[in-house]
PAGUGU-784385 format. One line per 10 residues: their letters; for each residue x, z, y of N, C-alpha, C. Coordinates in steps of 0.05 Angstrom, whole numbers, plus 5000, padded with zeros to 4 digits. Each point is the difference from the previous one (the first is absolute). Example, Ala and Ser with C-alpha at 12.3 -4.5 7.8 and 13.67 -1.06 7.14 Angstrom:
<pts>
AS> 5264/5156/4886/4982/5000/5024/5018/5000/5024  4993/4986/5021/5016/5001/5024/4985/5014/5022
</pts>
This chain:
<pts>
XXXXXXXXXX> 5017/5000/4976/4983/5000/5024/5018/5000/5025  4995/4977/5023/5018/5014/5017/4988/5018/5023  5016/5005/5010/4997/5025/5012/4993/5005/5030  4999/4973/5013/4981/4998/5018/4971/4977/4997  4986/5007/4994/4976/4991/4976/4982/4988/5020  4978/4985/4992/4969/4989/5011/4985/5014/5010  4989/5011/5022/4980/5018/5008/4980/4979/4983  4982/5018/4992/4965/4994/4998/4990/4975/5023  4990/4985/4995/4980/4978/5020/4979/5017/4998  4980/4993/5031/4972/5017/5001/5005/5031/5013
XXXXXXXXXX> 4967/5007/4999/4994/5030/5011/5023/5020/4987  5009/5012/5014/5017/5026/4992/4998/5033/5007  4999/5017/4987/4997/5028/5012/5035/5009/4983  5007/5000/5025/5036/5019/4994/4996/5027/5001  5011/5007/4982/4999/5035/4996/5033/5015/5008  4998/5022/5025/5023/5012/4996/5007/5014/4976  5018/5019/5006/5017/5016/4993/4982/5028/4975  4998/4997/4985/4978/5017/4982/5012/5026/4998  5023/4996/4982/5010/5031/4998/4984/5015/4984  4994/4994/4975/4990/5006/4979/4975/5027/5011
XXXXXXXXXX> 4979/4986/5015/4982/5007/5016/4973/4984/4983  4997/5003/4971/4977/4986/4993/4974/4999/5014  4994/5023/4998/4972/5001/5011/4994/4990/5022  5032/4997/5024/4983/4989/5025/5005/4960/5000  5021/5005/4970/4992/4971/4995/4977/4978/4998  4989/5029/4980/4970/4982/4984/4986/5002/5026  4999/5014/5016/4985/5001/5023/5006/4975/5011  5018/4998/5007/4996/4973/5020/5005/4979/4980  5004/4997/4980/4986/4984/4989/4968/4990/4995  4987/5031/5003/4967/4992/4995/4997/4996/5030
XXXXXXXXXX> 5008/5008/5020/4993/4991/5028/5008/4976/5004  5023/4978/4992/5008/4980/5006/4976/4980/4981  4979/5017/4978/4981/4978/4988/5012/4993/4971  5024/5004/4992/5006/4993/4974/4989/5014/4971  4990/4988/4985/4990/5010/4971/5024/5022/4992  4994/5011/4970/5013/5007/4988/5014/4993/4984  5001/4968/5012/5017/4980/4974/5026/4988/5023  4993/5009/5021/5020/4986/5019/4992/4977/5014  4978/4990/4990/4988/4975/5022/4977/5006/5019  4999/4986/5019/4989/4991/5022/4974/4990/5003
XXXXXXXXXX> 4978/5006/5007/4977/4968/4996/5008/4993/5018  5019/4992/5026/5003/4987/5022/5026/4983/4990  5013/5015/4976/5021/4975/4990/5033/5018/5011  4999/5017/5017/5027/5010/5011/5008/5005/4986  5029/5003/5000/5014/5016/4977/5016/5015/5022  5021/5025/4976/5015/5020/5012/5035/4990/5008  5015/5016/5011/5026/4994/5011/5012/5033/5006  5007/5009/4981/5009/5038/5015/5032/4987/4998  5007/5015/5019/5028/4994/5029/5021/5016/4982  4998/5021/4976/5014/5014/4987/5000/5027/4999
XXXXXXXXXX> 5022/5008/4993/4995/5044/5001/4982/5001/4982  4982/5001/4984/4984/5007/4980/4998/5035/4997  5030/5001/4994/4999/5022/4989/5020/5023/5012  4994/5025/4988/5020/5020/5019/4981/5016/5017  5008/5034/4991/4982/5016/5017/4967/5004/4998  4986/4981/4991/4972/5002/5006/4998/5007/4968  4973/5017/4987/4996/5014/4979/4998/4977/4978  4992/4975/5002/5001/4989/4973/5010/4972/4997  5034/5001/5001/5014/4969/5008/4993/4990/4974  5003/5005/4981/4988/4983/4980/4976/4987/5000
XXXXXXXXXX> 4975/5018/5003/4986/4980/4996/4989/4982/5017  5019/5004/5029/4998/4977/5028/5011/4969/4973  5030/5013/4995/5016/4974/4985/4982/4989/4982  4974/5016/4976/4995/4986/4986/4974/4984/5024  4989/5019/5016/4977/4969/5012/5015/4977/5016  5021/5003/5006/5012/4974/5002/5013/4974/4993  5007/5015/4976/5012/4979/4975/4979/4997/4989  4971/5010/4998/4982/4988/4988/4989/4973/5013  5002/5009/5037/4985/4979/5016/5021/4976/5012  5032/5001/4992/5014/4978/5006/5001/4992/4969
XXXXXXXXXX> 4998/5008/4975/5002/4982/4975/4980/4979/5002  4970/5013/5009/4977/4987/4999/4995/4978/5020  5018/5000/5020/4999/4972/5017/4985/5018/5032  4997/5022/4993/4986/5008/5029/5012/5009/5015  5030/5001/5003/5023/5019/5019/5020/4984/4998  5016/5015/5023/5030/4991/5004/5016/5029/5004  5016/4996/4995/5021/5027/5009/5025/4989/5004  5020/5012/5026/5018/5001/5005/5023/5033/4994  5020/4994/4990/5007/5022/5002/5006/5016/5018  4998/5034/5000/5007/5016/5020/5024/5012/4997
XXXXXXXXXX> 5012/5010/5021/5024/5018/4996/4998/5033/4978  4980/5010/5002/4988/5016/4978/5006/4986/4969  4987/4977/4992/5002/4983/4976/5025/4996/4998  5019/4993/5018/5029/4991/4993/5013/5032/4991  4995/5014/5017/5013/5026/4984/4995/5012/4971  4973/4987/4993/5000/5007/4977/5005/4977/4988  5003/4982/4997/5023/4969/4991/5031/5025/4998  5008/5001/5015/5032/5007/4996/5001/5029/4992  4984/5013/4997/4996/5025/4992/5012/5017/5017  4990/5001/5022/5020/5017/5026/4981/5019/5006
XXXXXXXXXX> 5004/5028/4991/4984/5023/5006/4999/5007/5030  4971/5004/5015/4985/4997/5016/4987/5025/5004  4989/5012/5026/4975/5022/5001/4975/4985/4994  4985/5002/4974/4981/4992/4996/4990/4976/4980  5023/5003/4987/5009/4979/4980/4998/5011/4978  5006/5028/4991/5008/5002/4973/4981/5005/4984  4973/4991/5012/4972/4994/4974/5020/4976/4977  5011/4985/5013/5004/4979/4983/5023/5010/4967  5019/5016/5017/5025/5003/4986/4989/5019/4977  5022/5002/4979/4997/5025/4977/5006/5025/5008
XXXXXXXXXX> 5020/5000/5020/5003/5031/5011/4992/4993/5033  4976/5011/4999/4978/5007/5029/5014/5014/5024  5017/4988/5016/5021/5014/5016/4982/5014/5015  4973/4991/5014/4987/5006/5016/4985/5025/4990  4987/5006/4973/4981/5026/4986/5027/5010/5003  5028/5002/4993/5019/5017/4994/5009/5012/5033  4990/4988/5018/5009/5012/5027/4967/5016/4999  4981/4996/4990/4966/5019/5013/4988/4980/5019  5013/4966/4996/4984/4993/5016/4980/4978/4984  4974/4986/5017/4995/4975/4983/4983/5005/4977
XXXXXXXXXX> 5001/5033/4996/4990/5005/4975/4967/4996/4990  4988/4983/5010/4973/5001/4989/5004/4964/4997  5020/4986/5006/5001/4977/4998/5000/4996/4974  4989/4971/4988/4998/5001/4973/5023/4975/4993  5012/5016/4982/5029/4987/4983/4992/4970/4984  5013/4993/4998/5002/4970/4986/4999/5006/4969  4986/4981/4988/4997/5002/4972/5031/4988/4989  5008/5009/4986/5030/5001/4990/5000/4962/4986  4979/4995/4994/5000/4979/4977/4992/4971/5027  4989/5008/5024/5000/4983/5020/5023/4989/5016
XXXXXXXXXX> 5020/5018/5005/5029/4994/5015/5000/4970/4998  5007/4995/4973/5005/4971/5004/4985/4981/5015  4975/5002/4993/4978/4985/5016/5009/4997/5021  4992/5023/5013/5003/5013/5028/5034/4980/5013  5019/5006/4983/5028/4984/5012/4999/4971/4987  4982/4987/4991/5002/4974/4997/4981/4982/5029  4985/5007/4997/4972/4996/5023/5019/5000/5028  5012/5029/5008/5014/5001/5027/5030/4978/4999  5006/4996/4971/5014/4980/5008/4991/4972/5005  4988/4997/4998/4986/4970/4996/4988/5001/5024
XXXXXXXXXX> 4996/5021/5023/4987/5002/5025/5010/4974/5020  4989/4983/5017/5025/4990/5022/5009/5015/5016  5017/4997/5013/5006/5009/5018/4982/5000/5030  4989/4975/5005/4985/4993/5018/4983/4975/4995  4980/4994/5012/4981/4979/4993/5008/4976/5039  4984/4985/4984/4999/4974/5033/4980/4986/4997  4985/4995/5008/4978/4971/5007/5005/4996/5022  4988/4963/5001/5004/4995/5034/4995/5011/5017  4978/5022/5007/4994/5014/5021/5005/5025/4994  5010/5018/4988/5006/5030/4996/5030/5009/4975
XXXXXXXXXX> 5013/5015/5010/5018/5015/4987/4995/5025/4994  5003/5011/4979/4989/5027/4984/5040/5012/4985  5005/5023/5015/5024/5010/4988/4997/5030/5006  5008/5025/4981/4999/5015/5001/4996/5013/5037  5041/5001/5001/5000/5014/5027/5015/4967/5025  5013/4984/4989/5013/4989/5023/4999/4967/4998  4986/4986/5010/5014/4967/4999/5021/5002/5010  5019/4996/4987/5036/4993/5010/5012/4979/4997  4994/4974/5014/5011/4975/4988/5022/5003/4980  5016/5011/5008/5032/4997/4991/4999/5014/4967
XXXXXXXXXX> 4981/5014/5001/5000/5008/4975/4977/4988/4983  4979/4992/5006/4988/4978/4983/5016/4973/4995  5014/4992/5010/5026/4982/5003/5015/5007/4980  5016/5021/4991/5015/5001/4986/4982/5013/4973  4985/5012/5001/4985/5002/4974/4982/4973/4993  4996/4976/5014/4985/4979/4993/5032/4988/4982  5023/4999/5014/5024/4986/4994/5009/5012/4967  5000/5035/4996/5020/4998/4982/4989/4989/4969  5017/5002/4981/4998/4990/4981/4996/5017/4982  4999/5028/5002/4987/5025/4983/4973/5007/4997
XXXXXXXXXX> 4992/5000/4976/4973/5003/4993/5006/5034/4989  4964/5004/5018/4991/5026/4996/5012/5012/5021  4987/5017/5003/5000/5015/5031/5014/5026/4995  5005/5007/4977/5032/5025/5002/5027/4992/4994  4991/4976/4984/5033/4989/5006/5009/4982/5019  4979/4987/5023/5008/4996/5027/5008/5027/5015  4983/5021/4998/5007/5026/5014/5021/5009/4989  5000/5001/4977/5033/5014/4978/5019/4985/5017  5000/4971/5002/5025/4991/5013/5007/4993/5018  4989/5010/5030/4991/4998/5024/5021/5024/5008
XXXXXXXXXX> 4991/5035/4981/5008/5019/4997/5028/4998/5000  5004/4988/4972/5032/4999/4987/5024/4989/5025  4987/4974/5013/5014/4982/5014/5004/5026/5026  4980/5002/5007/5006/5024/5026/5015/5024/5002  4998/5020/4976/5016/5018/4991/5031/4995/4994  5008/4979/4988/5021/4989/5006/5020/4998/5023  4981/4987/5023/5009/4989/5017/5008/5023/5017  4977/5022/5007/5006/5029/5011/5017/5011/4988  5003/4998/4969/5028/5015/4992/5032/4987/5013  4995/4968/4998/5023/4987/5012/4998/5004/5030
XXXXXXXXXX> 4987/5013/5017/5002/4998/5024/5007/5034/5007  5000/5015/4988/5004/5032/4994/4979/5006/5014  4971/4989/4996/4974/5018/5026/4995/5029/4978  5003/4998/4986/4985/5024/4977/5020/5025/5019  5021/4995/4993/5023/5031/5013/4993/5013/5026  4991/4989/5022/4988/5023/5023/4969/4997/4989  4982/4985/4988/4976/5014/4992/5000/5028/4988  5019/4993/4980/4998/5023/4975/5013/5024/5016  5011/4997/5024/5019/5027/5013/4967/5005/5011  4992/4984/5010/4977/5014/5021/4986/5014/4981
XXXXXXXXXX> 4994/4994/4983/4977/5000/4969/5009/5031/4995  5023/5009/4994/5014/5018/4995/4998/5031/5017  5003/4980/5029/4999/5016/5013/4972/5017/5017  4986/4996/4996/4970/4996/5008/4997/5015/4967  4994/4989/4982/4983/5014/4977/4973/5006/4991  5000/5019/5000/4959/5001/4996/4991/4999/5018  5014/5000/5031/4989/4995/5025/4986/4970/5002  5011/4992/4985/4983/4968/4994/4978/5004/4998  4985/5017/4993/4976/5009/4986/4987/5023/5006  5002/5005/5027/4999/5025/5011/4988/4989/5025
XXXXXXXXXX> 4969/5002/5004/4992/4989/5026/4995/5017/5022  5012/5023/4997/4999/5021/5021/5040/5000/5019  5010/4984/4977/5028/4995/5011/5011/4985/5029  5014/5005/5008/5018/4992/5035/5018/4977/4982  4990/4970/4993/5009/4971/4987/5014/4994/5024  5024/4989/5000/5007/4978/5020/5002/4974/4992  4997/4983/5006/5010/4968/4998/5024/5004/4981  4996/4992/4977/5020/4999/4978/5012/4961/5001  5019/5000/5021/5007/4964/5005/5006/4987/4970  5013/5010/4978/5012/4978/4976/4977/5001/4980
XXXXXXXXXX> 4982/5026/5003/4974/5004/4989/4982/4971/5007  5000/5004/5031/4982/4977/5000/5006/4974/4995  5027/5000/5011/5007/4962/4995/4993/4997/4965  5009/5016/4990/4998/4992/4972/4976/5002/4983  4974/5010/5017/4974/5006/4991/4992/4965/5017  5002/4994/5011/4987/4985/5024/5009/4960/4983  5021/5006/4989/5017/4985/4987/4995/4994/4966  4989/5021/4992/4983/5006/4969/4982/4985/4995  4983/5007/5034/4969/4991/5002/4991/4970/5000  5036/4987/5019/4984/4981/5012/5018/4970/4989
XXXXXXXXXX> 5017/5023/4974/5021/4970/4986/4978/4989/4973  4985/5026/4994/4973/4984/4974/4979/4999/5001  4988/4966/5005/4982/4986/5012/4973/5026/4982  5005/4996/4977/4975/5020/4989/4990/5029/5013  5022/5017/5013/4998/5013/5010/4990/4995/5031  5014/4987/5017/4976/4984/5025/4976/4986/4986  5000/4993/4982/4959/4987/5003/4988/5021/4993  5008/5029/4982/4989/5019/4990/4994/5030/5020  5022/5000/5017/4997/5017/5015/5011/4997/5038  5014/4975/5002/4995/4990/5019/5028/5012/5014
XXXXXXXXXX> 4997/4994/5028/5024/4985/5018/5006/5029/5005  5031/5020/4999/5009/5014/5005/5027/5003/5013  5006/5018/5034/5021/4992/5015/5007/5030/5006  5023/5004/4996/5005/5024/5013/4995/5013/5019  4996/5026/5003/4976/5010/5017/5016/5016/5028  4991/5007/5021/5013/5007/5021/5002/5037/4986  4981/5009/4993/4997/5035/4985/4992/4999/4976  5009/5012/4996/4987/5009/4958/4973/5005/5010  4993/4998/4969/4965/5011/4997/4989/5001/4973  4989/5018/5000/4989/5020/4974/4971/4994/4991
XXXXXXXXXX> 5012/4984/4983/4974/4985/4988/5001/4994/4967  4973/5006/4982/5002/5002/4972/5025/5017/4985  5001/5017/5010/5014/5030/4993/5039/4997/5005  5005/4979/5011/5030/4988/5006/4997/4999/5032  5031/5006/5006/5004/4987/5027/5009/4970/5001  4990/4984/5024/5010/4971/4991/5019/4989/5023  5010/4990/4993/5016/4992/5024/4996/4970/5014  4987/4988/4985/4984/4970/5016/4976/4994/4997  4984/4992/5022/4977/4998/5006/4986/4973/4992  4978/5005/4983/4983/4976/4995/4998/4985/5025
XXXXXXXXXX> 4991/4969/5008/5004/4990/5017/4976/4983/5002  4983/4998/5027/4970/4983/5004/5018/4974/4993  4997/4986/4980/5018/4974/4994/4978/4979/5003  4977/5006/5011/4970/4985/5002/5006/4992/5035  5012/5014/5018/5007/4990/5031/5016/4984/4997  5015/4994/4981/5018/4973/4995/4991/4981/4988  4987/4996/4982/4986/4982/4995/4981/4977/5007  5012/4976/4997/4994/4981/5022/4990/4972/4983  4989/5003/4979/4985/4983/4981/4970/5000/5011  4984/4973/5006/4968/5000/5002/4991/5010/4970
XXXXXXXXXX> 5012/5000/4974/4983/5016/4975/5000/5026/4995  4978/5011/4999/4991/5026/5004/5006/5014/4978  5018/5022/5007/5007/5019/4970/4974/5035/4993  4999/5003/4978/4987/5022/4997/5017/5016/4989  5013/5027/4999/5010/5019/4990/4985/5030/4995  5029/5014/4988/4981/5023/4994/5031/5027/5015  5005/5021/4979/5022/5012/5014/5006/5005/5017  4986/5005/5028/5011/5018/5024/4977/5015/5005  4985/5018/4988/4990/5019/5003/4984/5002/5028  4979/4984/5006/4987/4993/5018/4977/5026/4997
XXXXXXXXXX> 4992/5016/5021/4983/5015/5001/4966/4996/5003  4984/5001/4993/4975/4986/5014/4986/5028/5024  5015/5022/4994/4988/5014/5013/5029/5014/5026  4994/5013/5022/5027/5007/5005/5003/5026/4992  5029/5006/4982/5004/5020/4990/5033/5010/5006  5002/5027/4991/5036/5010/5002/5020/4988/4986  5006/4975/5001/5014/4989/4979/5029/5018/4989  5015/5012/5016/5006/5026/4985/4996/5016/4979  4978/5004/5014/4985/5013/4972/4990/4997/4974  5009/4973/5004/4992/4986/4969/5029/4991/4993
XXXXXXXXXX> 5018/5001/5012/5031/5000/4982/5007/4979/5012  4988/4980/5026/5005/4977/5007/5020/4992/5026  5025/5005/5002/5004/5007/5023/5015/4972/5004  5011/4999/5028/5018/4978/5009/4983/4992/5022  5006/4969/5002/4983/4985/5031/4972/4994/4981  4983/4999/5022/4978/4992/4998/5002/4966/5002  4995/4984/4983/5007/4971/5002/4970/4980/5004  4983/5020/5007/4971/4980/5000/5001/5004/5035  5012/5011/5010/4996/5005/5033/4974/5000/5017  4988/5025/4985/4970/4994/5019/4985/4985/4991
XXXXXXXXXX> 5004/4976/4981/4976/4980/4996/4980/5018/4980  4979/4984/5002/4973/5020/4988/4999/4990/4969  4992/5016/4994/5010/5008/4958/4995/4963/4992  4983/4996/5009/4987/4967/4988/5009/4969/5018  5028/5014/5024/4997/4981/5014/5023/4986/4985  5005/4963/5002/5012/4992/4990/5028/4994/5008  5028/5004/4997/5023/5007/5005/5023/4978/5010  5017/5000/5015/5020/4983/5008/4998/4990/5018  5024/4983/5010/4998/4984/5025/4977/4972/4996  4989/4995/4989/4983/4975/4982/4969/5017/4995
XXXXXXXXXX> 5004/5023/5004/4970/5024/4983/5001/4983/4966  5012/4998/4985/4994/4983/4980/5013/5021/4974  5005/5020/5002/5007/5013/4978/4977/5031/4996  4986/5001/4969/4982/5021/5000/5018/5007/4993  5006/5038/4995/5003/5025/4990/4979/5013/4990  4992/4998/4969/4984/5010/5001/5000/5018/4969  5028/5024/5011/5003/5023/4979/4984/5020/5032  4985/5009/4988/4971/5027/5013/5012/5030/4988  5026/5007/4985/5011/5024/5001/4988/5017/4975  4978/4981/4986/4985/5014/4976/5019/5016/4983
XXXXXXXXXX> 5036/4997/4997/5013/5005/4989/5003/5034/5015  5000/5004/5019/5003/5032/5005/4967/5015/4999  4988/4985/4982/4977/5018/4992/4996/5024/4980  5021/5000/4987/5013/5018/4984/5006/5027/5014  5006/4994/5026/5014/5023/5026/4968/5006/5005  4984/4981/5006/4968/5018/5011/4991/5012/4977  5003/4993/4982/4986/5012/4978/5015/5033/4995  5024/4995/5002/5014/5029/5001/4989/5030/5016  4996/4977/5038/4987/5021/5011/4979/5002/5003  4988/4991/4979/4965/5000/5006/4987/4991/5013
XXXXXXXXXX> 5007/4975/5023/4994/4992/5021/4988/4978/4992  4978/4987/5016/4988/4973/5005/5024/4981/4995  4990/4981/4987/5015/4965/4998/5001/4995/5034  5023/4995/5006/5005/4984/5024/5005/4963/4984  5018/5004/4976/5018/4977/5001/4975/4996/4978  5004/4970/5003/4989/4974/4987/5016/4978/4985  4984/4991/4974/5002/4988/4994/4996/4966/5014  5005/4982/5006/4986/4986/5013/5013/4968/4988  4974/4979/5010/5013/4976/4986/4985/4972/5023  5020/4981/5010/4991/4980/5007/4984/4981/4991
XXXXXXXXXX> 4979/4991/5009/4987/4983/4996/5010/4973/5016  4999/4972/4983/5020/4981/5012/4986/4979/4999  4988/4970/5004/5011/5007/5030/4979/5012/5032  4985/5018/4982/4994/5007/5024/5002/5023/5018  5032/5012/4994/5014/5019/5002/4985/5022/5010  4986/5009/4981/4984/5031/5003/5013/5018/4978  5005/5024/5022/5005/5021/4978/4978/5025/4988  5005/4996/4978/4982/5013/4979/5013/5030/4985  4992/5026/5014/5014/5018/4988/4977/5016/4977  5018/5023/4990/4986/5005/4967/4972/5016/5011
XXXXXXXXXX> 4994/5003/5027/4973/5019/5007/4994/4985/5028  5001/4972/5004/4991/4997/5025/5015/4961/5011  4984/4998/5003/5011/4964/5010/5010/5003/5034  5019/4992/5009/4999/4985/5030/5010/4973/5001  4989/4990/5027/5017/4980/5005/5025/5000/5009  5015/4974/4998/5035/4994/4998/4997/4984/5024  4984/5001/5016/5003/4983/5031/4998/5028/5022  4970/5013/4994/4993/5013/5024/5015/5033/4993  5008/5002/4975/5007/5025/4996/4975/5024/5001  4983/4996/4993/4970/5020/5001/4988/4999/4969
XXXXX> 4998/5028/4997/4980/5000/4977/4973/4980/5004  4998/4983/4987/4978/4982/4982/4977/5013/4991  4999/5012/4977/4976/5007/4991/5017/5027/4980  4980/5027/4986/5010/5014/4992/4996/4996/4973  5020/5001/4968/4989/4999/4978/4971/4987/4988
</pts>
């Protein structure tokens, strides 16, 4: 399969960022009008942007309704940066439903999340490999977090099949090259020197300089890593976000973008309501700048965002609080957004009609 694939012809409803959030799946699935078989009587089919899974109480059986509705001809899926970690097996906060030893129940966290059936793994890592990376039709692009020419370019180019041994050797080639260039030796001094302060968000961080060049340089030498999690530049201050300090800042890579074809994404944690983003573990710049949760993005307005934060619903559920964050999914082309308790429009930004 390659790996930047066919979008769907016709009506479309794109689904963000799920986060093993079934229930507010099926919801907007019965709000978007779809059976229980995955079809349409209006004929649409589905398009979810990636993230599936991670954090929300039942990633499994998000994975099995979606491998049921892209085998069956009714979906598309692109992979997410979530899915690639569990491709390479890179332990994660919120990940270790999948693994045999549950890093996450062994810290007290995650724990009502439900574990992966031992005899599914494979499934589960055949399906995410076979994911594209990103989809294209003449009028729309569908990729996790970033259209990056340069890196659909060289993943359209190489000659490696399968998407961990393009990533395996994207890896290999770069690690190399940092070793021949000696960047690892002031990381690993900083690394050293700092310590669990890495991980300490009450800590006095400064700008760690060989930290960042060599984080900023990780991100942006493997193309899989920009379409999956998008454009990262070293940052003017650290910032304490998903339980690490980071030293480079995700980047609005949508104000650069200067294509008339309209991209849809998922992955930057777009709020629909305004909330403490602190407080949900989210820290750094704010990269939507004021625009309103549904307005459409860039110097062109031609890029949706449309991850709604359903993934820190796990955090409301903790404190007992009302759902702020949403599930939510575009409707294409008549770009209305459709969330799991409530429709608005994607022009005027106003609630529509309620459930």
């Amino acid at each position: 399969m390659t790996r930047i694939a066919a979008l769907f012809d016709g009506p479309l409803d794109l689904i963000g960022d799920v986060h093993g959030e079934i229930d507010a799946l099926r919801d907007l699935l019965h709000r978007l009008g779809y059976g229980p078989d995955g079809t349409h009587p209006e004929g649409r089919r589905l398009v979810f942007v990636g993230d599936l899974c991670d954090r929300g109480p039942d990633s499994p059986a998000v994975l099995d309704l979606v491998i049921g509705l892209v085998e069956s001809g009714h979906a598309q899926c692109v992979l997410g940066n979530h899915e690639l970690n569990i491709l390479c097996g890179a332990i994660r906060e919120g990940n270790g439903w999948f693994f045999e030893h549950d890093h996450d129940r062994a810290e007290g966290k995650f724990h009502t999340s439900s574990a992966v059936d031992p005899t599914m793994r494979s499934r589960y890592l055949a399906f995410l490999e076979a994911l594209p990376l990103a989809l294209e039709g003449p009028g729309l692009r569908v990729v996790h977090a970033c259209w990056h020419a340069a890196s659909v370019g060289r993943v359209r180019a190489t000659s490696v099949t399968g998407t961990t041994a393009m990533f395996d050797q994207w890896e290999e080639e770069l690690e190399a090259k940092l070793e021949a260039e000696g960047a690892f030796v002031g990381a690993r001094d900083e690394r050293l020197a700092f310590g669990e302060l890495m991980h300490d968000p009450n800590a006095l961080m400064p700008i760690l300089p060989n930290t960042a060049v060599m984080d900023e340089t990780r991100q942006m030498a493997n193309p899989i890593r920009v379409l999956t999690s998008g454009v990262e530049r070293v940052g003017t201050a650290p910032f304490y976000s998903s339980g690490k300090w980071r030293m480079v800042e995700r980047v609005a890579w949508w104000n650069e973008y200067a294509d008339d074809v309209p991209v849809v994404i998922g992955h930057y944690w777009r709020w629909p309501y305004p909330v403490d983003r602190a407080a949900f573990g989210k820290g750094g710049p704010d990269l939507f700048g004021g625009a309103s949760f549904d307005e459409p993005l860039g110097a062109r307005k031609n890029v949706y965002c449309i991850d709604y934060s359903v993934g820190r619903r796990f955090q409301e559920r903790l404190r007992g609080t009302d759902f702020q964050t949403r599930l939510g999914a575009l409707r294409w082309p008549e770009r209305e957004v459709v969330f799991d308790d409530l429709v608005t429009s994607a022009v005027a930004g106003s609630v529509a009609r309620r459930g």
